[in-house]
C-alpha positions in Angstrom: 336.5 143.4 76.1 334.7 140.2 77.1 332.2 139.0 74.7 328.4 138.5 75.5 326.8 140.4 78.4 327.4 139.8 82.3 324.3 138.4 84.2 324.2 139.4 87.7 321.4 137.4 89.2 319.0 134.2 87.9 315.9 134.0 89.9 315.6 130.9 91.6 313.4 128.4 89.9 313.4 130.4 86.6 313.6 128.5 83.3 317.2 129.9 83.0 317.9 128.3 87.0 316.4 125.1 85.7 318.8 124.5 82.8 321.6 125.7 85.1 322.5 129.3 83.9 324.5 131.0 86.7 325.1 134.5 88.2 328.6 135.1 86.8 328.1 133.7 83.6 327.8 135.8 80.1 324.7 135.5 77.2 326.3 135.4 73.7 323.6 133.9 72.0 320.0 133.2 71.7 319.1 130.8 69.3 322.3 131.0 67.4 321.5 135.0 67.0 323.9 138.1 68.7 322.1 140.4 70.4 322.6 144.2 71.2 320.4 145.4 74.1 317.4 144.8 76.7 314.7 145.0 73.2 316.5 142.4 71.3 316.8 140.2 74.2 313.2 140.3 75.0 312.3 139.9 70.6 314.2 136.3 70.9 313.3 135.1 74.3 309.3 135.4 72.9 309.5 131.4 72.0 308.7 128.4 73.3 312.1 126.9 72.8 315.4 128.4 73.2 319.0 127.7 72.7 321.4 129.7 75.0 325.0 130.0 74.2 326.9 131.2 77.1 330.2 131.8 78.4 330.4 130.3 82.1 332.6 131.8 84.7 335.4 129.2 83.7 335.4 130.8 80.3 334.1 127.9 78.7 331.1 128.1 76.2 328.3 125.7 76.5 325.0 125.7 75.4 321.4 125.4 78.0 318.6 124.3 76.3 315.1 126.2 77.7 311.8 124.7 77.7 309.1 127.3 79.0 305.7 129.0 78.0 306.1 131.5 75.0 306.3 134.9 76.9 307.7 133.3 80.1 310.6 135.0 81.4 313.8 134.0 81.8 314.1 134.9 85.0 317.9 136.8 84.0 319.0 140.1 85.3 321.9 141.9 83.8 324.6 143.7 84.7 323.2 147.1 83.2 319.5 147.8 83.1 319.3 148.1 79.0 322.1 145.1 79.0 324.0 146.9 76.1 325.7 150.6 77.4 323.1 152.8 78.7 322.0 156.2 76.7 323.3 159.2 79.1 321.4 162.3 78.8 323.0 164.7 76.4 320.8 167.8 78.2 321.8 170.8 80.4 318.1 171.6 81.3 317.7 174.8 83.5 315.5 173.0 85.4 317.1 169.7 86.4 316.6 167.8 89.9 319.6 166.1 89.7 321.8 169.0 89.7 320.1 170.4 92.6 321.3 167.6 94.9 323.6 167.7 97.7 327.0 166.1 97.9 327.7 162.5 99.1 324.1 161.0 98.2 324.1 157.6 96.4 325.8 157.1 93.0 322.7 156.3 91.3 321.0 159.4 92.3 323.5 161.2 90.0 323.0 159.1 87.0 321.4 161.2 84.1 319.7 158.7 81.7 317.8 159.5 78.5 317.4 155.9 77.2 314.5 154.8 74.9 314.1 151.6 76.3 313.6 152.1 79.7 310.9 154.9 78.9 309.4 151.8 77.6 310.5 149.1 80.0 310.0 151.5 82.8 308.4 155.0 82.0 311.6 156.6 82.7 310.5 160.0 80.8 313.2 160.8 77.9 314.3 164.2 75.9 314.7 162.2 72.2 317.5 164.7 72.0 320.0 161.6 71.8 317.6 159.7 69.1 319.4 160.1 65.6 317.8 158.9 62.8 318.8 155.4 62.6 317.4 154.8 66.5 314.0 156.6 65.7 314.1 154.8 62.5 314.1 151.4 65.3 311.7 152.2 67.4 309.0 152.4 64.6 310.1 149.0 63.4 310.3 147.6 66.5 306.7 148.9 67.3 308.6 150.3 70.8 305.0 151.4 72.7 304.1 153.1 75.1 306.9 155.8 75.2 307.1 159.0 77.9 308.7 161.8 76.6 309.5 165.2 78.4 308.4 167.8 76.0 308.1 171.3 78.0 307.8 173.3 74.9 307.0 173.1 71.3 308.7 176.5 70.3 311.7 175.1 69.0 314.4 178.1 70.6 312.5 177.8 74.0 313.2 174.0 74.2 316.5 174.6 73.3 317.2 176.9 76.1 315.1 174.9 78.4 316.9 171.9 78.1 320.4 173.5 76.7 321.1 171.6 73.8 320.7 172.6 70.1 319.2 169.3 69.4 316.3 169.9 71.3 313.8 172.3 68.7 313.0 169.2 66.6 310.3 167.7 68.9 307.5 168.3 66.3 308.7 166.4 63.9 309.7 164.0 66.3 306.2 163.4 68.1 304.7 163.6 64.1 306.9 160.7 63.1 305.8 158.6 66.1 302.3 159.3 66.1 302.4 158.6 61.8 303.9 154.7 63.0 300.8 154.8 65.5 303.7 155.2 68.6 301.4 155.4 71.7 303.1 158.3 73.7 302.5 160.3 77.7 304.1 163.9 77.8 305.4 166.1 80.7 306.1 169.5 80.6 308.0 171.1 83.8 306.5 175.1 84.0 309.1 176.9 84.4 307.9 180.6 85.0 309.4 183.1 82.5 310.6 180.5 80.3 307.4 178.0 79.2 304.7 179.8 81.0 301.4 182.0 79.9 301.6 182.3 75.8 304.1 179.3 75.4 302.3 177.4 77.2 299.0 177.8 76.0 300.9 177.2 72.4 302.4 173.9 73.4 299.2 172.3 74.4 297.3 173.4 71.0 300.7 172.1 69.2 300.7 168.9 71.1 296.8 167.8 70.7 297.2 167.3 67.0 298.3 164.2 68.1 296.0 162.9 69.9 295.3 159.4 70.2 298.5 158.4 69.7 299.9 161.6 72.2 297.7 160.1 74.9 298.4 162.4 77.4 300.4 165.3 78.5 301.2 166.7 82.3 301.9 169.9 83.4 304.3 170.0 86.7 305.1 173.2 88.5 309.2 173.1 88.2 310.6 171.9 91.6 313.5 174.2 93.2 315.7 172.4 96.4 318.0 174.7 98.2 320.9 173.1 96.4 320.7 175.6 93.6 323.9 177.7 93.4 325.9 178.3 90.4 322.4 177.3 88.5 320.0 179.3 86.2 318.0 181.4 88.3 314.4 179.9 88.4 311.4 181.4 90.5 309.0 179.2 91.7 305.2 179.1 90.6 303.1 181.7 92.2 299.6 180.8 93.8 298.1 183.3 91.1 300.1 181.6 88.2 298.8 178.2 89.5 295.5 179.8 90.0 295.4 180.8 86.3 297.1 177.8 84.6 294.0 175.8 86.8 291.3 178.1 85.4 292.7 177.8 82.1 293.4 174.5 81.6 289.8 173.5 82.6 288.7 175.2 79.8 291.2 173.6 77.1 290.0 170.2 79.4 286.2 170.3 78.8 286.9 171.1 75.1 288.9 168.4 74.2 286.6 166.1 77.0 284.0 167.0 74.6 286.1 166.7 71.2 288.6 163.6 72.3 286.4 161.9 75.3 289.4 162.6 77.4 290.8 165.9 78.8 294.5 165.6 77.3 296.0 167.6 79.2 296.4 166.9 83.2 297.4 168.9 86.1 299.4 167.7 88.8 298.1 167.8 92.3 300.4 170.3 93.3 298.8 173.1 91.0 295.7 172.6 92.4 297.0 172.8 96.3 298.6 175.8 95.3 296.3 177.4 93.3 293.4 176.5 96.5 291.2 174.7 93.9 289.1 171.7 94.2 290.8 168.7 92.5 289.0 166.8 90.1 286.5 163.6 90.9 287.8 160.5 90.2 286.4 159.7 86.5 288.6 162.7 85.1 292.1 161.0 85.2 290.5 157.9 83.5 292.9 155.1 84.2 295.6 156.9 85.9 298.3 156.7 83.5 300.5 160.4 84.7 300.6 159.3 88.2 304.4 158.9 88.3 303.8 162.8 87.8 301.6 163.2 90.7 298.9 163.6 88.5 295.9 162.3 91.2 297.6 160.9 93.8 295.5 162.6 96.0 292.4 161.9 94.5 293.7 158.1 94.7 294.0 158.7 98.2 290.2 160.4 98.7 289.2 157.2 97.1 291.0 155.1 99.4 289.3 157.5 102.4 285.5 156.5 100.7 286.8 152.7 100.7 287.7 153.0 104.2 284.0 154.3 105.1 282.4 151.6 103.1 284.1 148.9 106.2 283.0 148.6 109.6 285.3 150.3 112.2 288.1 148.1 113.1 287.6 147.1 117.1 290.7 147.7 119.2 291.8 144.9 122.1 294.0 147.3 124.8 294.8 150.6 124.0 296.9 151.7 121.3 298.7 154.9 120.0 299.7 155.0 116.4 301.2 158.0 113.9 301.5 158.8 110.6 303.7 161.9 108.5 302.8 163.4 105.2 303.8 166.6 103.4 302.7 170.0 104.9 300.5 170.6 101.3 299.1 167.1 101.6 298.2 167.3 105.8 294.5 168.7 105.2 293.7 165.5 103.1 295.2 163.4 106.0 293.4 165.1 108.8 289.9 163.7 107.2 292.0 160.3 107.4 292.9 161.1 111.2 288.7 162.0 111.7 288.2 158.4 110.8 290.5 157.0 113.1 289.6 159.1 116.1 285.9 157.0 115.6 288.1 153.9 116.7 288.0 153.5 120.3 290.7 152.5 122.8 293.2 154.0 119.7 295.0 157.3 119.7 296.2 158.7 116.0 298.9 161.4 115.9 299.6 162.8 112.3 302.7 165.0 112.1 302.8 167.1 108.7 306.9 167.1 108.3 308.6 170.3 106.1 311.4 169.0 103.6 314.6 170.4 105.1 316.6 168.0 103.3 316.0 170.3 100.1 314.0 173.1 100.9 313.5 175.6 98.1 309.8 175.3 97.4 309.9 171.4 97.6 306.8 170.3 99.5 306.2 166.6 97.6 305.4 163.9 100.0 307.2 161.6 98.1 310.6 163.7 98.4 310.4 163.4 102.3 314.0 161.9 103.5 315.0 159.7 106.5 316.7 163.3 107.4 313.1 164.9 107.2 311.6 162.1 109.4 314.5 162.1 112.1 314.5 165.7 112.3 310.8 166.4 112.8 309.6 163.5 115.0 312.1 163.7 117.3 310.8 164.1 121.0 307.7 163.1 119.2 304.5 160.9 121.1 305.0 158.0 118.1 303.1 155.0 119.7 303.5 151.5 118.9 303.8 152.4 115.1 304.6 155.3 112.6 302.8 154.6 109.1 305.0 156.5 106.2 304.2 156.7 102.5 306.3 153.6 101.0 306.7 156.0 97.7 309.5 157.6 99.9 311.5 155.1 100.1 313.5 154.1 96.9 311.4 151.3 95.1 312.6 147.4 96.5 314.4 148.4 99.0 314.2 150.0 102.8 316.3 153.3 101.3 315.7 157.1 102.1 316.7 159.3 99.4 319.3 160.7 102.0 320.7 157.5 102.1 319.4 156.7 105.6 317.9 153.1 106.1 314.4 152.1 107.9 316.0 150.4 109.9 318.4 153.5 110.9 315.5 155.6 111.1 313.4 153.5 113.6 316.7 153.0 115.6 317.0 156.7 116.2 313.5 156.9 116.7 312.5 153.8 118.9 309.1 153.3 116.6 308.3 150.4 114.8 307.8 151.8 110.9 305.6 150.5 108.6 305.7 151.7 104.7 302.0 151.5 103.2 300.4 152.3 99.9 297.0 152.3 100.6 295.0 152.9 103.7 293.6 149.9 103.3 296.7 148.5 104.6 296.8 150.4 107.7 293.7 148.8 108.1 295.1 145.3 108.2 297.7 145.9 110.9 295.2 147.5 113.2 293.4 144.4 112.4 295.9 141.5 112.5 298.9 142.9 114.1 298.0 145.5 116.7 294.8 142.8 118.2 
């Protein structure tokens, strides 16, 4: 096997471009030291002053010499995310969206990681099922925080049913030698009903608050069931009634520890509340955000945007002008006050289209799971206007990719719109602004 590490990109005008490291090339060394993955890259490149040894695409070594500030980066990308072999999840959870996928979707989306570092690199949420000794032995000397751990359940027999493996029912003393080496950790549990529901559940969250600080937070998620479910554990999907009663119970266990901790510990994602028909909470309950990869207050991010919106004068339209937007059925009553505000601007007609996810059905109505599929399929025939406004979450991160596969630019093709991926309403306000006038 070819020694050192492959790099597949150097940004231009990096410190590693500069001193003439190229795509192609392999790391050996830094500073005269091996290295195994993306943690002990990042430990030596913290200095002022480094010595590369690489292997160019000749096969020659040479050395680069780097001059740059003391936590610049290098400006490398590697072949692999973690640069040494990613950890692959060793799980058979009952509950898993990958294995509810269709056929003939991208590689990637099949990929089952459970890798340490890119819960910390990235948040990717990990089981610590694959974490022996020795590697939870590294991540307390390496300081490696935050971390985002799926938990689910505390009871060590349901975990290990939950997420078939036999490995699973040591969380506890897992989280309690992270938290004793001051490990700042974010939880998820996915309910499953039957399984990690009522009793469990209501044990989990007392098990997991001991601790708090260092357990900084912990999301609760109704499990998510596509269409694509056969020859999988059967799974029933959260009722309004059990979302109802996970609400009204939760709040309780929130104001307590609110009043204990100065934070609520435990969040709800948006979806329990839509279900459930409850109010969501005002903005200063989810603090700084930090379990919105979980949906955890997106919406309430969204209402703030809406008050931010009202704050500005109403944009002034030159000609008339048609425009559209999409957004989950479950999420369309928060964009109709949106559409309200938009209907105040004259000379501009707003259609919003609430789009159901046929791409994988089951009870999946998450506004971020929407597909090029979803878009194609409902908006045809469709009054669209000079632009259709979509959600950019739908889209896979850095690039113009549906979930399905499709591209934006295949999408607006077959829909003869002009699309425009936003994140905040504040940026719809700038096109009608700059680039509709």
């Amino acid at each position: 096997m070819p020694r050192g590490f492959s790099i597949a990109t150097v940004r231009r005008d990096s410190p590693a471009h500069r001193a003439g490291v190229k795509a192609g090339d392999r790391l050996l060394k830094i500073n005269d030291s091996y290295f195994y993955d993306l943690l002990d890259y990042y430990y030596l490149c913290a200095d002022d002053q480094l010595s590369l040894s690489i292997i160019n695409r000749s096969g020659a070594r040479v050395r680069r010499r780097i001059k740059k500030d003391y936590d610049e980066n290098l400006g490398l990308e590697f072949s692999t995310p973690t640069i040494g072999p990613l950890r692959r999840c060793q799980n058979n959870c009952i509950f898993c969206f990958i294995d509810q996928q269709p056929a003939h979707l991208r590689s990637s989306l099949y990929q089952k990681d459970d890798d340490y570092r890119l819960s910390f690199f990235h948040g990717n949420y990990i089981s610590l099922t694959n974490v022996v000794g020795g590697e939870l032995k590294r991540i307390v000397r390496r300081g490696i925080s935050p971390l985002y751990i799926s938990i689910h359940a505390t009871d060590p027999a349901v975990r290990r049913t939950m997420m078939g493996n036999r490995a699973a029912g040591n969380i506890i003393n897992q989280l309690a030698v992270l938290a004793k080496a001051g490990i700042t950790m974010h939880g998820q549990v996915v309910i499953c009903p039957g399984y990690n529901d009522g009793a469990v559940l209501q044990k989990t969250i007392t098990d997991l608050s001991q601790f708090y600080p260092y357990l900084k937070t912990v999301a609760l998620v109704p499990v998510g069931l596509t269409r694509y479910r056969k020859g999988l554990t059967t799974l029933k999907p959260l009722t309004p009634n059990a979302a109802h009663n996970i609400v009204e119970t939760c709040s309780q266990r929130q104001k307590r520890y609110t009043d204990n901790y100065g934070t609520p510990f435990v969040y709800l994602a948006d979806e329990l509340y839509l279900l459930a028909d409850l109010p969501l909470p005002p903005h200063h309950h989810y603090g700084d955000y930090e379990q919105i990869e979980n949906g955890v207050g997106l919406v309430r991010l969204f209402l703030n945007d809406l008050s931010m919106w009202k704050q500005h004068s109403i944009p002034v339209m030159k000609g008339v002008k048609t425009i559209s937007l999409v957004t989950s059925v479950a999420a369309a009553p928060f964009l109709q006050l949106f559409l309200w505000e938009l209907e105040k601007i004259t000379d501009l007609t707003s259609n919003l289209y609430p789009l159901t996810n046929h791409f994988w059905g089951g009870n999946v109505d998450v506004v971020g799971l929407l597909t090029g599929s979803d878009l194609m399929q409902g908006l045809a025939g469709k009054t669209l206007g000079e632009i259709l406004f979509i959600p950019a979450v739908i889209l896979k991160e850095g690039s113009e990719l549906f979930l399905d596969g499709y591209s934006l630019s295949e999408v607006s093709a077959a829909l003869n719109v002009q699309i425009i991926p936003v994140d905040s309403l504040l940026e719809i306000r700038k096109y009608l602004e700059e680039e509709l006038n």
